[in-house]
N, C-alpha and C positions, 0 to 999 in steps of 0.2 A: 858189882855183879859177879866179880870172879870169887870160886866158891859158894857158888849156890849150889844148896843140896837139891837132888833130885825132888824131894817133895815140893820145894818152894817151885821147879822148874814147874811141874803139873801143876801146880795153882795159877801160877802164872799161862798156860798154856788153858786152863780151864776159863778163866776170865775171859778171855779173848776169844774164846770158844761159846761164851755168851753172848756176847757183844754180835759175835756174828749172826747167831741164829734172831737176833731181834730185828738183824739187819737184813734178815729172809735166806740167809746163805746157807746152804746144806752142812754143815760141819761137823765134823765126828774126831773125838780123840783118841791115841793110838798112846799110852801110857808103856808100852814095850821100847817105843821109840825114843823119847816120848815126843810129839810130834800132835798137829793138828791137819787134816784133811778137809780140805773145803775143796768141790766142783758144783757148777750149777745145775746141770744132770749129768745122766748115766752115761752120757755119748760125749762127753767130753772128759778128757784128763785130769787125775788130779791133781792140787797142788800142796805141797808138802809144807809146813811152818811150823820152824821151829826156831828155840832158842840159844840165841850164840851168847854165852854166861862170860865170854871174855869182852866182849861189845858189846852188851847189855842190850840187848835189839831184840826185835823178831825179826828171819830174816826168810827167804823164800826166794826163786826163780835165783841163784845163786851164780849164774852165768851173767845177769847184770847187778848183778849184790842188790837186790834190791831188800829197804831192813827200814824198822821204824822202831823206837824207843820201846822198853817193854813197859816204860810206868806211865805209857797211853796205851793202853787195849783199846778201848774204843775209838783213835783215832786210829791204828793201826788195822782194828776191824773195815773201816771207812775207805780207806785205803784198800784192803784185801778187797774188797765188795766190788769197788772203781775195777781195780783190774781184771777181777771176773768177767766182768763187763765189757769191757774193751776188749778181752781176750777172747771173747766169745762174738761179737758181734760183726754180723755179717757184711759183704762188701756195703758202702752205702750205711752205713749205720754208726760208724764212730763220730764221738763227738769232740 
């Protein structure tokens, strides 16, 4: 992974960026960043994913390193979706 040019990082960042929206997750891409942005709406935060090209990962909420392989986007979307989930859900409601 080390040595990924910027363009492969955006492709990679755009996959995963499909993956989400199939999965119903609002997500938009930030190509200055480059960076993907998923929250479930407007009243909650968002959250930042991006690619660490020395650990091959995506990685996000970066205070518990939390990261999944980049050559599963779609498991890593499934994951991203879970924690929206959980992160959003009100007392009473985690599972």
């Amino acid at each position: 992974m080390d040595g990924f040019t910027r363009e492969q990082e955006l492709e990679t960042l755009v996959e995963l960026c499909r993956h989400l929206v199939r999965l119903g997750v609002n997500a938009g891409l930030s190509d200055a960043r480059p960076a993907v942005s998923l929250r479930s709406d407007l009243s909650h935060r968002k959250i930042w994913v991006e690619v660490d090209t020395s650990r091959g990962s995506f990685v996000w909420r970066r205070d518990d390193h939390e990261r999944h392989a980049v050559d599963d986007p779609a498991g890593a979307a499934a994951r991203l979706a879970e924690y929206l989930k959980q992160r959003n859900a009100g007392p009473g409601e985690r599972s």
